[in-house]
C-alpha atoms as an extended CHARMM CRD file, in Angstrom:
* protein
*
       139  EXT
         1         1  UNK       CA             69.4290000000       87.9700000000      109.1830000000  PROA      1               0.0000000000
         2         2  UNK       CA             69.9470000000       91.0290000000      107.3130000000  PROA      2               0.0000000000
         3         3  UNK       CA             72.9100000000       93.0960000000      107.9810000000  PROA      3               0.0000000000
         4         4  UNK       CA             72.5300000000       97.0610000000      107.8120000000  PROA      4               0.0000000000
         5         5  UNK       CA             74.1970000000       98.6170000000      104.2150000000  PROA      5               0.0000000000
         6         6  UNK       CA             76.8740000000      101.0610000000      105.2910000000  PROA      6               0.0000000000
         7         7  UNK       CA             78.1530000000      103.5440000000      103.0350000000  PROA      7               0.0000000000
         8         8  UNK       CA             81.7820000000      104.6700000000      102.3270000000  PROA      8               0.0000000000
         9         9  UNK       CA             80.8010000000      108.5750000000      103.3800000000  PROA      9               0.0000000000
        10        10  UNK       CA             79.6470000000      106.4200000000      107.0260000000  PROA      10              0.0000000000
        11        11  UNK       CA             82.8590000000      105.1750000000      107.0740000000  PROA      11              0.0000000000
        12        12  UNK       CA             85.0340000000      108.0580000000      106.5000000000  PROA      12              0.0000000000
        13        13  UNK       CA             83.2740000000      109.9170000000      108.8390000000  PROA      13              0.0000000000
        14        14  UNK       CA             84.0430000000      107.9040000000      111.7220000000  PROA      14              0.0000000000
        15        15  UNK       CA             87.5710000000      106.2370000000      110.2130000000  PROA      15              0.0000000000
        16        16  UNK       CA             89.4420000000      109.4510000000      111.9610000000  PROA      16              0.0000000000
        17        17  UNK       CA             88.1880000000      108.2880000000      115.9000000000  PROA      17              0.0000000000
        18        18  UNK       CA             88.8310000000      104.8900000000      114.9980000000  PROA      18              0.0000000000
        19        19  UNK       CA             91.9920000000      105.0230000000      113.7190000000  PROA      19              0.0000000000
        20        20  UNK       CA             93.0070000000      106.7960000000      117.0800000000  PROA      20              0.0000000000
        21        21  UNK       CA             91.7130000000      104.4940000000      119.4760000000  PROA      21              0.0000000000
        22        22  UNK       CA             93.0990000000      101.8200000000      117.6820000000  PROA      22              0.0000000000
        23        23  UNK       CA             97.0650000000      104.0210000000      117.5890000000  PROA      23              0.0000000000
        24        24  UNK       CA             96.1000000000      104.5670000000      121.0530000000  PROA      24              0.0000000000
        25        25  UNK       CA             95.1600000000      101.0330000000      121.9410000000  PROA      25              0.0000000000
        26        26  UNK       CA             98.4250000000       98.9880000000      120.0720000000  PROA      26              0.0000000000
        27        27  UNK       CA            100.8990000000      102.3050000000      120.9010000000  PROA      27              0.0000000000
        28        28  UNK       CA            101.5300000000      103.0470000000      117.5290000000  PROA      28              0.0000000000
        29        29  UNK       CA            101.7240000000      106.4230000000      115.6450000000  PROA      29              0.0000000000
        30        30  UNK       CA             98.0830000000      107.2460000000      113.7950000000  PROA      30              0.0000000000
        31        31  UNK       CA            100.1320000000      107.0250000000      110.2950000000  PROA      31              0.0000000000
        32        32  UNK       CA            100.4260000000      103.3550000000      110.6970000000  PROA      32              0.0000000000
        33        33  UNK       CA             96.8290000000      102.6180000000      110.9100000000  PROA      33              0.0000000000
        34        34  UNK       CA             95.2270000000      102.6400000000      107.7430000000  PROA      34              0.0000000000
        35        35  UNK       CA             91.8140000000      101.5830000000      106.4500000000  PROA      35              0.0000000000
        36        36  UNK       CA             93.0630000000       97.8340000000      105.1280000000  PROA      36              0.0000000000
        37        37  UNK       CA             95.6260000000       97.7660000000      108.0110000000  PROA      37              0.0000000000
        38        38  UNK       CA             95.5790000000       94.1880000000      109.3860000000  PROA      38              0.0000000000
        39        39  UNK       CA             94.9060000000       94.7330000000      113.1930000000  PROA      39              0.0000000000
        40        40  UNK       CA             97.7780000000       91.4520000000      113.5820000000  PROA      40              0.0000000000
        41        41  UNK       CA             99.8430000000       91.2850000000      111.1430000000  PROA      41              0.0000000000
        42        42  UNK       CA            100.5140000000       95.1030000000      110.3590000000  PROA      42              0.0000000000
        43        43  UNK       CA            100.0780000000       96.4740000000      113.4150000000  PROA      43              0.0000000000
        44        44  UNK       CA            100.8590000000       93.3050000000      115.7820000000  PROA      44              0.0000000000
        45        45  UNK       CA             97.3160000000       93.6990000000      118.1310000000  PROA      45              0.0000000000
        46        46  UNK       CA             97.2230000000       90.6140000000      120.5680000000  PROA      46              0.0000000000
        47        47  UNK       CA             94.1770000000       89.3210000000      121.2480000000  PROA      47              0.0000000000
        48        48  UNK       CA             93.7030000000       91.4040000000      124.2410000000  PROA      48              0.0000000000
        49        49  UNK       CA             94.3680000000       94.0550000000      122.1740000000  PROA      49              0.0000000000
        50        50  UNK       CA             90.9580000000       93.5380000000      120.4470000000  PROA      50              0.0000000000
        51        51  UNK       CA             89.2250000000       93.7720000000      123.8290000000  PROA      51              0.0000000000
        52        52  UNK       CA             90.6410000000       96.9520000000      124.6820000000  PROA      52              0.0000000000
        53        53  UNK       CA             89.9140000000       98.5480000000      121.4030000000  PROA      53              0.0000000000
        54        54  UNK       CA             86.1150000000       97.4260000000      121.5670000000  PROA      54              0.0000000000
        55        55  UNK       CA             86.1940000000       98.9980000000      124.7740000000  PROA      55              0.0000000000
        56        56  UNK       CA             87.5210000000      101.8490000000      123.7030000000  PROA      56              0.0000000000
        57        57  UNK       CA             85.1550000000      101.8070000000      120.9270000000  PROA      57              0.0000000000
        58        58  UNK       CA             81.7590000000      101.1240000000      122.5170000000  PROA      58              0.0000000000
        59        59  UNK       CA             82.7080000000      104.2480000000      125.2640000000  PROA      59              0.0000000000
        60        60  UNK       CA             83.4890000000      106.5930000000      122.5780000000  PROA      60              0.0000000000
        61        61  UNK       CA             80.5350000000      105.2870000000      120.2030000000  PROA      61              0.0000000000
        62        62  UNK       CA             78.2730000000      104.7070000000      122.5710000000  PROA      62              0.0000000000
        63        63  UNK       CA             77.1480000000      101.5570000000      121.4560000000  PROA      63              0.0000000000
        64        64  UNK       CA             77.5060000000       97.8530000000      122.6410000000  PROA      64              0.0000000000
        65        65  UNK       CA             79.6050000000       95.2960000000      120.2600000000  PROA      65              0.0000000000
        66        66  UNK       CA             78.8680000000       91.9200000000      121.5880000000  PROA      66              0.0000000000
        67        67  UNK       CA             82.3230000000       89.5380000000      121.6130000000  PROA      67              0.0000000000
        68        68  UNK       CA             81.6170000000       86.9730000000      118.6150000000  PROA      68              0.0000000000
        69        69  UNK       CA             79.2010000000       89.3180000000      117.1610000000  PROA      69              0.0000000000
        70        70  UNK       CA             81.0060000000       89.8400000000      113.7900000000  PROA      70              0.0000000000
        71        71  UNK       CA             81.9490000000       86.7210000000      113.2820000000  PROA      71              0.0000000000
        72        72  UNK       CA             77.8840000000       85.2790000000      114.0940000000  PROA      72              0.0000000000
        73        73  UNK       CA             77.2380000000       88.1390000000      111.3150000000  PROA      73              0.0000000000
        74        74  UNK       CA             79.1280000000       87.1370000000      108.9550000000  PROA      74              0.0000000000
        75        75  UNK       CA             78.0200000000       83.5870000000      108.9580000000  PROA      75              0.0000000000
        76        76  UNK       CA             74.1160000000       85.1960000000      108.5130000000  PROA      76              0.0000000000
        77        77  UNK       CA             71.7740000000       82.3900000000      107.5810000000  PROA      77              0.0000000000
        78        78  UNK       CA             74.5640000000       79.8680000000      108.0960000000  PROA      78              0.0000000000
        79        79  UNK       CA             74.3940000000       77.1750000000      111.1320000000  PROA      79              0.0000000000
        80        80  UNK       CA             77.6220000000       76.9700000000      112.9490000000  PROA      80              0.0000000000
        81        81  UNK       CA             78.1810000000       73.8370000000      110.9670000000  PROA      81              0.0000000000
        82        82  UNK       CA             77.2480000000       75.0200000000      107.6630000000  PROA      82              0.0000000000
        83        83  UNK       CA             80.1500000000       77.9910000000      108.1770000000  PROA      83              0.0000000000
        84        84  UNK       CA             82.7970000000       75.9790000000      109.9190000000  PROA      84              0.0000000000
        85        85  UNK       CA             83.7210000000       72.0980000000      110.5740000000  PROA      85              0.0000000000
        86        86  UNK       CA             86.9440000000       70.8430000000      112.6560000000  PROA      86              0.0000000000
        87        87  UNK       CA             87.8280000000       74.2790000000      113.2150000000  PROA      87              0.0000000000
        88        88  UNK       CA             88.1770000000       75.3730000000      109.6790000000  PROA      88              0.0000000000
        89        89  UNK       CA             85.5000000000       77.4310000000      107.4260000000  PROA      89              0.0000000000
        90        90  UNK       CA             83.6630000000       75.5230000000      105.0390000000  PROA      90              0.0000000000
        91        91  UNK       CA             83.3490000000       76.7780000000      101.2280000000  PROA      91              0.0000000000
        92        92  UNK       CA             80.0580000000       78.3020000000      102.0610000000  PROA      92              0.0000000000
        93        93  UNK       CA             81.8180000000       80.1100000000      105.3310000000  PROA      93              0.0000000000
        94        94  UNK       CA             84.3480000000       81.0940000000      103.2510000000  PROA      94              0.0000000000
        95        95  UNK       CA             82.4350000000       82.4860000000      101.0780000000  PROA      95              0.0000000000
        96        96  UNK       CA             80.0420000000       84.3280000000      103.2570000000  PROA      96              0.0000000000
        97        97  UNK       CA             83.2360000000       85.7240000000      105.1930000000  PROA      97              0.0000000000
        98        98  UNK       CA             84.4690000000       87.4960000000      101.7070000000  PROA      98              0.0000000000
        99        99  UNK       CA             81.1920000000       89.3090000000      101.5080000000  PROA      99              0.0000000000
       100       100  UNK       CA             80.7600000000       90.4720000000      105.0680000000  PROA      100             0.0000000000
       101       101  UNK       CA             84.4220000000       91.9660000000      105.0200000000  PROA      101             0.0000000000
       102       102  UNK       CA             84.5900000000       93.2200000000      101.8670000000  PROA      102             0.0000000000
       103       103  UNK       CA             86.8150000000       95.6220000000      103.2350000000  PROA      103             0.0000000000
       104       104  UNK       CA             89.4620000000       93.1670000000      103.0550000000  PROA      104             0.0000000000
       105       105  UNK       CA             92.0030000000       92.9830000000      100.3520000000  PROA      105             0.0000000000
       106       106  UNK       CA             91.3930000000       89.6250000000       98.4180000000  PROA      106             0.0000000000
       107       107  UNK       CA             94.7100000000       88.5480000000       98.4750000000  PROA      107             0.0000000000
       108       108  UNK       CA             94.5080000000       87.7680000000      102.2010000000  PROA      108             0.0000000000
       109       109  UNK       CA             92.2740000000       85.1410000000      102.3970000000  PROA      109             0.0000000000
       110       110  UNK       CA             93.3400000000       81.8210000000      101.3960000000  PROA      110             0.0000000000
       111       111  UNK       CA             91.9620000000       78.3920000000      101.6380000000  PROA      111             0.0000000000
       112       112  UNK       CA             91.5870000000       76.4970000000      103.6620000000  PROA      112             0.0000000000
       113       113  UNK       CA             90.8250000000       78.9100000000      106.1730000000  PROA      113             0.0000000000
       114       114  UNK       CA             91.1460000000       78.1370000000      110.3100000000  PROA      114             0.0000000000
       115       115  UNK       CA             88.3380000000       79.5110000000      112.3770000000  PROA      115             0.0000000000
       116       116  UNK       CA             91.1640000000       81.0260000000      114.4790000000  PROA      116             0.0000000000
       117       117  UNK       CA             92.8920000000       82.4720000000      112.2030000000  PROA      117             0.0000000000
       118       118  UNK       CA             89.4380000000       84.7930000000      111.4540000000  PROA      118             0.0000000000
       119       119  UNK       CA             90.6140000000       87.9490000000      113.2990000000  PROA      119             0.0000000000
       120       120  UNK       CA             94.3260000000       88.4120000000      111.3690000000  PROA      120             0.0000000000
       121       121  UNK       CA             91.3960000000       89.4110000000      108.4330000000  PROA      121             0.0000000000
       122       122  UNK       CA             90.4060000000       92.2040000000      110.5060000000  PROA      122             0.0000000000
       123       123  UNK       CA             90.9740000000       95.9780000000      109.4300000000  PROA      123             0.0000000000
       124       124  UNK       CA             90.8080000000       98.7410000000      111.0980000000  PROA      124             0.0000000000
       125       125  UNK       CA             87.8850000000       99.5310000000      108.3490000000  PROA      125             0.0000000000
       126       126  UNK       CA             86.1850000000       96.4300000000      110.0430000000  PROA      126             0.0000000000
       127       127  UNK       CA             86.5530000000       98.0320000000      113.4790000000  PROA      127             0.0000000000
       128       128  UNK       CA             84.6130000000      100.8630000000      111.4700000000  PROA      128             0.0000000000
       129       129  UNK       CA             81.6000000000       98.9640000000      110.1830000000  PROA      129             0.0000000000
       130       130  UNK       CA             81.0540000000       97.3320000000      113.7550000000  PROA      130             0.0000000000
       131       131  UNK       CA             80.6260000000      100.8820000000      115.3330000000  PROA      131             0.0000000000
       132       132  UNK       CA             78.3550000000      101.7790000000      112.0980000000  PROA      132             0.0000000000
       133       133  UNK       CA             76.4910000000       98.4120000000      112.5370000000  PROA      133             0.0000000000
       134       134  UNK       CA             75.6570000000       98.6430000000      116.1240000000  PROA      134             0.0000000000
       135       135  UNK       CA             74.6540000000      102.4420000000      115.6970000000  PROA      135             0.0000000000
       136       136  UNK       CA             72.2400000000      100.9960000000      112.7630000000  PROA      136             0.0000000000
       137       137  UNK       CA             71.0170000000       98.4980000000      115.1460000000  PROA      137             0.0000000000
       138       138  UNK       CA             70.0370000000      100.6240000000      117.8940000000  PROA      138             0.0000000000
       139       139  UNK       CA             68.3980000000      103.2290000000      116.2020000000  PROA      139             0.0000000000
């Protein structure tokens, strides 16, 4: 399972709407969100936080992010064991995780890594590449 290459220009373009929805969403000013903003830990989203902001995002987007769907990308040709056993993300995970969201600084993942601890990684740059891969997809 190949994932679509996005480009930096891609993301700038749509970073502005994002970064919006997302201020909207957690009630914080715009000039808190930036690219490698943590959605938890920087800007302390909840998990229903997350819904609402994929909400937001698929009705201003126009596109359809399934629930799950990054993490099921980022696994790609990994089975559900090969990326994760007893709730924590094997080596290869781990390592397939780092490439999918290279948008996230280096220094925040450590090992060993909890499967539920997989959306504190997520930027609002992340929030960007989901819109850009489910345009990708549907075109």
């Amino acid at each position: 399972m190949s994932t679509p290459e996005i480009s930096q220009e891609e993301i700038d373009a749509i970073y502005p709407q994002v970064a919006e929805i997302i201020a909207d969403a957690l009630g914080c000013d715009e000039d808190e969100v930036k690219p490698d903003s943590s959605l938890i830990n920087d800007l302390d989203a909840e998990s229903i936080d997350f819904l609402d902001i994929v909400f937001r995002l698929e009705r201003e987007f126009k596109v359809k992010i399934p629930r799950g769907k990054a993490v099921e990308e980022a696994r790609g040709d990994l089975s559900e064991e090969e990326f994760e056993e007893g709730g924590v993300v094997t080596d290869a995970g781990y390592d397939a995780l780092k490439s999918y969201m290279s948008e996230v600084p280096e220094d925040r993942f450590s090992k060993p890594l909890k499967s539920a601890e997989i959306p504190k990684l997520f930027t609002t740059e992340t929030f960007c590449k989901m819109v850009l891969r489910e345009q990708k997809s549907d075109s």
